[in-house]
N, C-alpha and C positions, 0 to 999 in steps of 0.2 A: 273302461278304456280299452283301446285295440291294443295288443300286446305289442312289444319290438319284435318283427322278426327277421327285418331285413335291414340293409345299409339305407333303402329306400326310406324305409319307416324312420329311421334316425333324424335324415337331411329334411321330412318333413314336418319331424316335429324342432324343429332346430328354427326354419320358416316359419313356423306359428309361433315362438317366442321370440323370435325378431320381430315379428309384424306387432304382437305385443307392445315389444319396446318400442316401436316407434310411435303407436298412438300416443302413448304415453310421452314420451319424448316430445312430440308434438304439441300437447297439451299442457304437460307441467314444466316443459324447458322454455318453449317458444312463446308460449299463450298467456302462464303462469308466473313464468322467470325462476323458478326451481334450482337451486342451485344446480350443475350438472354432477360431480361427486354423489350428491344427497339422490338425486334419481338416479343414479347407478345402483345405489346399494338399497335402497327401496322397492327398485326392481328383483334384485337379485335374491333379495330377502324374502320376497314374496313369491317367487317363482321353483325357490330350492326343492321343496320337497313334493312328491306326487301322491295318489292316494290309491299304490299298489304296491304287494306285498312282492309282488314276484324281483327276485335280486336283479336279474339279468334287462328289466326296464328301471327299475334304480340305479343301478351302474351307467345306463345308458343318458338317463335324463341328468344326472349327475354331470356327464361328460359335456354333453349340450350347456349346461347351464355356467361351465367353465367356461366352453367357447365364447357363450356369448358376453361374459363378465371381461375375457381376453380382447375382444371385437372391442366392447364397449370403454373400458380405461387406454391401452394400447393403442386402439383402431380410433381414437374420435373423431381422426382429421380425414377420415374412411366413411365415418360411419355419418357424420354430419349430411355432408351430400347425397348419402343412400337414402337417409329417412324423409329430407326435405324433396327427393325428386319425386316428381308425378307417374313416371314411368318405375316406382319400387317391385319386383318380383321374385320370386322364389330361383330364376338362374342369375341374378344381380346379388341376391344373398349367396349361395352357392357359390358364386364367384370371388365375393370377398372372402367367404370361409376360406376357399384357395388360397387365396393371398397373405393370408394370418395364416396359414401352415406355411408357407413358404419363406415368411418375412423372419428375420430375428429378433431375439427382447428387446424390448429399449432401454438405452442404457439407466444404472441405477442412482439416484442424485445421491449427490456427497453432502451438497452442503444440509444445512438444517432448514427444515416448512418454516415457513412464517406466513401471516395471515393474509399476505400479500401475495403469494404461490397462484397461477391461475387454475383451476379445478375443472373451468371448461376451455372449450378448442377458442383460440384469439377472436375478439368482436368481427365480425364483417358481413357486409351485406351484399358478397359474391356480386359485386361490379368491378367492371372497366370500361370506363367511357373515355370516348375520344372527346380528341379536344372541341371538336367540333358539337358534341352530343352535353358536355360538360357546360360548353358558352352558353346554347340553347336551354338547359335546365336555370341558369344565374337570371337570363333573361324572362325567362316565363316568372320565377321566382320575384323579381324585379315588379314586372308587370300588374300583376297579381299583391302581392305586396306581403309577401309570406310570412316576412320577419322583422323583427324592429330595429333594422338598421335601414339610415337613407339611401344609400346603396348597397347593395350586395354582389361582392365580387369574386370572380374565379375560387381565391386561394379560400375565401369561407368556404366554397363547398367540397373542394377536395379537402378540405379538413373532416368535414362531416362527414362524406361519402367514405374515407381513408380510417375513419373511427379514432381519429388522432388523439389520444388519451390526454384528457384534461381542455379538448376544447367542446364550448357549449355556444349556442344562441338562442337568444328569449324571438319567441314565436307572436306574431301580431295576429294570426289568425289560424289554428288549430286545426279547423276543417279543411281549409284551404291545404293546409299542410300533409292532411292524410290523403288528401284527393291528389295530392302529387305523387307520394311514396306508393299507393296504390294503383296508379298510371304506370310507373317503372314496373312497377311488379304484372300488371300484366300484361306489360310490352316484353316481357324475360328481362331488362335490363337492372332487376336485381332481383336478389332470393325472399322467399317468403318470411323469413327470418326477421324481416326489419321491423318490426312495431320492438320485438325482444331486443335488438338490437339499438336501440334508441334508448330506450328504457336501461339497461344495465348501463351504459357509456352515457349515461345522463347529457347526453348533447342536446337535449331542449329544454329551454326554463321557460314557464309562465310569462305572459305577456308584460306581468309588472318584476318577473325576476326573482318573487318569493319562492317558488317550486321547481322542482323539474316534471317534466311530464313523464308519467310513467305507461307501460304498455294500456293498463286500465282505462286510461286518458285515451289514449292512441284510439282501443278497439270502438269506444263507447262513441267518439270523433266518427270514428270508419261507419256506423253502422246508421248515423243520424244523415250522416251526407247522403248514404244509399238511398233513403227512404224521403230524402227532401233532394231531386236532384236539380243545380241550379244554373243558370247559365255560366258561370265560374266554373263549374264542373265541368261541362263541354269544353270549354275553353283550354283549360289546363291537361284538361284529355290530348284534346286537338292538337297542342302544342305537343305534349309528349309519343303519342303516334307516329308524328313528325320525322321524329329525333331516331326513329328504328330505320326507315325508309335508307 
């Protein structure tokens, strides 16, 4: 390995195990559903020690690897939107490093964990729609026939879109349903987050109501529509295209 010798060498390898964390992150938080705690320290654990003798890049990678345990438990409400954006790079890391040297601890809890404590940043799938963009989604939904109720109205989907802990609805047609959330997503009008996001907030149950769908369900849904594309698919595109304008 290139030894430390400058501030330069530091901040660069500091960039490669952020970029680390966030495949990772991408994969066993978002893809996986990994608890966030459990990928923190999986990460960390596996990243602690280097395989050089020299003190002065030990002390160095040692300091890095506090940073980025600091970034990662401290920063999650930071570091969520760094990993998930398209545009992630080495002056957007350097930037947050900034930030977490500037910021203060957070405070320490008093009261006692219990298993109910949340470990990762709150559910959400980084929307805001207007009302006007909200009616049009109920209506496509409607149309289409996404879920097993005879109509579906406003306040069901700002519950679901608001990740309102403890509400769920049983799905009439699965695909139909990822070809939506997949529309939003690549109109930007939500983050890429949502198959994990669905999945952990169990807000969709099986058509008959015995299960909830799980991300697994979601991807394997996402991948059958690509490869069969159906006029349903135009459709619900069409409509959410719409809804950016």
């Amino acid at each position: 390995m290139t030894h430390f010798a400058t501030e330069q060498d530091l901040a660069e390898e500091l960039f490669e195990l952020l970029s680390e964390a966030r495949e990772l992150y991408l994969q066993n938080v978002i893809v996986d559903g990994k608890r966030y705690s459990r990928y923190v320290d999986d990460f960390i654990n596996s990243h602690r020690y280097i395989n050089c003798e020299n003190a002065v890049c030990r002390n160095c990678h040692e300091m890095n690897i506090h940073i980025v345990k600091g970034l990662l438990t401290e920063c999650a409400h930071f570091i969520e939107p760094l990993f998930t954006a398209s545009d992630f790079s080495f002056e957007k890391c350097m930037e947050l490093r900034r930030r977490y040297d500037r910021s203060g601890p957070l405070p320490t809890p008093v009261e006692h964990r219990t298993d109910k404590v949340a470990d990762a940043p709150p559910l959400s799938f980084g929307c805001n729609f207007t009302q006007k963009q909200m009616t049009g989604i109920v209506s496509c939904a409607n149309t289409y026939h996404l879920f097993c109720v005879s109509m579906l109205c406003v306040e069901d989907m700002e519950a679901l879109f608001s990740c309102k802990e403890g509400f769920h609805i049983r799905v009439n047609n699965l695909r139909h349903v990822v070809i939506l959330f997949d529309a939003l997503l690549e109109n930007s009008l939500i983050q890429s987050r949502w198959q994990s996001g669905l999945d952990k907030g169990r807000f969709l149950q099986s058509k008959d109501g015995s299960r909830f769908i799980t991300a697994s369900n979601l991807s394997s849904a996402l991948s059958a529509v690509r490869k069969n594309v159906t006029s349903v698919t135009y459709g619900i595109k069409r409509v959410i295209k719409e809804l950016k304008l």
